[in-house]
N, C-alpha and C positions, 0 to 999 in steps of 0.2 A: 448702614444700620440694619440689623436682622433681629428678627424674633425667633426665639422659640419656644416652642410649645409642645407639652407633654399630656396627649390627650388620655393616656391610658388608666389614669384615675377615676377616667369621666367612663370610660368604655367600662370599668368594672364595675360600678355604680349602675349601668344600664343593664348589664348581665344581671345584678342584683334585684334590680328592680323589676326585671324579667321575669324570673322565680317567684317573688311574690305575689306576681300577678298571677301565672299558674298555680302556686300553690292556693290564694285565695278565691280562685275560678272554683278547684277543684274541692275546695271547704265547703263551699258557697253549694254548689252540685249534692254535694254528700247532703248535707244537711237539707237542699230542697226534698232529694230522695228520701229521707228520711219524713219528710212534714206528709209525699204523697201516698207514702206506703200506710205512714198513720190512719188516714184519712179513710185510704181503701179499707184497710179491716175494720174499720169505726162506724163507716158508711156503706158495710153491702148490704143489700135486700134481701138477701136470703134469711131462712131460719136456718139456725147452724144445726144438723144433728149431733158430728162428733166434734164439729169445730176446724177439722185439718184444713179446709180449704181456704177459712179464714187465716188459720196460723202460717199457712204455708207463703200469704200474699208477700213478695218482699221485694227490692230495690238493688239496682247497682250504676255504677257510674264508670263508663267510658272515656279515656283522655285524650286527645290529639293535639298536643300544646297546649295552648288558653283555651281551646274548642272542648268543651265537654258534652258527654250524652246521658240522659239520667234515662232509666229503663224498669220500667215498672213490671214486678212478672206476674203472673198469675199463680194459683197456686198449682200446688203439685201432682193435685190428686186431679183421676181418672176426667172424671166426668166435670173439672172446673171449664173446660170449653164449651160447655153443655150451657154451664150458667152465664156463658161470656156470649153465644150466639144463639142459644137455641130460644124458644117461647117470643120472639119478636126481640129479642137483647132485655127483657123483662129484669132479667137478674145482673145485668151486666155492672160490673163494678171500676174495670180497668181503664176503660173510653174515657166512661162519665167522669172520674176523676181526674183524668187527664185534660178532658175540656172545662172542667172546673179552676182545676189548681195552677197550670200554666202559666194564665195571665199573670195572673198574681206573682208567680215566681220570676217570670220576665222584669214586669214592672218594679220589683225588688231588687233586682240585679241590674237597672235601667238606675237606680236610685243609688246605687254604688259605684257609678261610672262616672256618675254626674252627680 
């Protein structure tokens, strides 16, 4: 008596499942990227003169499989290094946001595993 078995329905089902999961990693990233760049322009210290270094605060999301990296920039102009290090980090906006909004964003994504 033999069996047989035809696992490649199950194997392309796990390819599929696969995808979703990067894709849903990569959702999940975008949109965190999204909540910390909000946060930064909404919560820097400064007073704005023209504005640009608030406008220019923005986000991107690196892939390596399921492994994603969200990357918060500063802005563009000259002297936003000025406001990120100089006066004691007085005006720093990037850090502080990052050690604010992290947890939460783990804990979020800890909540979508489990």
């Amino acid at each position: 008596m033999s069996i047989n078995v035809n696992i490649s329905d199950c194997l392309n089902r796990l390819t599929e499942i696969n995808q979703k999961v990067i894709q849903g990693t990569r959702l999940y990233a975008e949109t965190s990227g999204a909540k910390l760049e909000a946060y930064a322009k909404a919560n820097a210290p400064w007073q704005d003169v023209t504005g640009l270094s608030r406008q220019t605060i923005s986000h991107s999301v690196e892939s390596a499989g399921a492994n994603q990296r969200i990357i918060l920039h500063g802005g563009t102009t000259s002297h936003f290094i000025f406001l990120e290090l100089a006066h004691e980090k007085k005006w720093a906006i990037i850090n502080p946001t990052m050690i604010k909004m992290a947890p939460g964003i783990v804990a979020g994504w800890h909540k979508c595993l489990f």
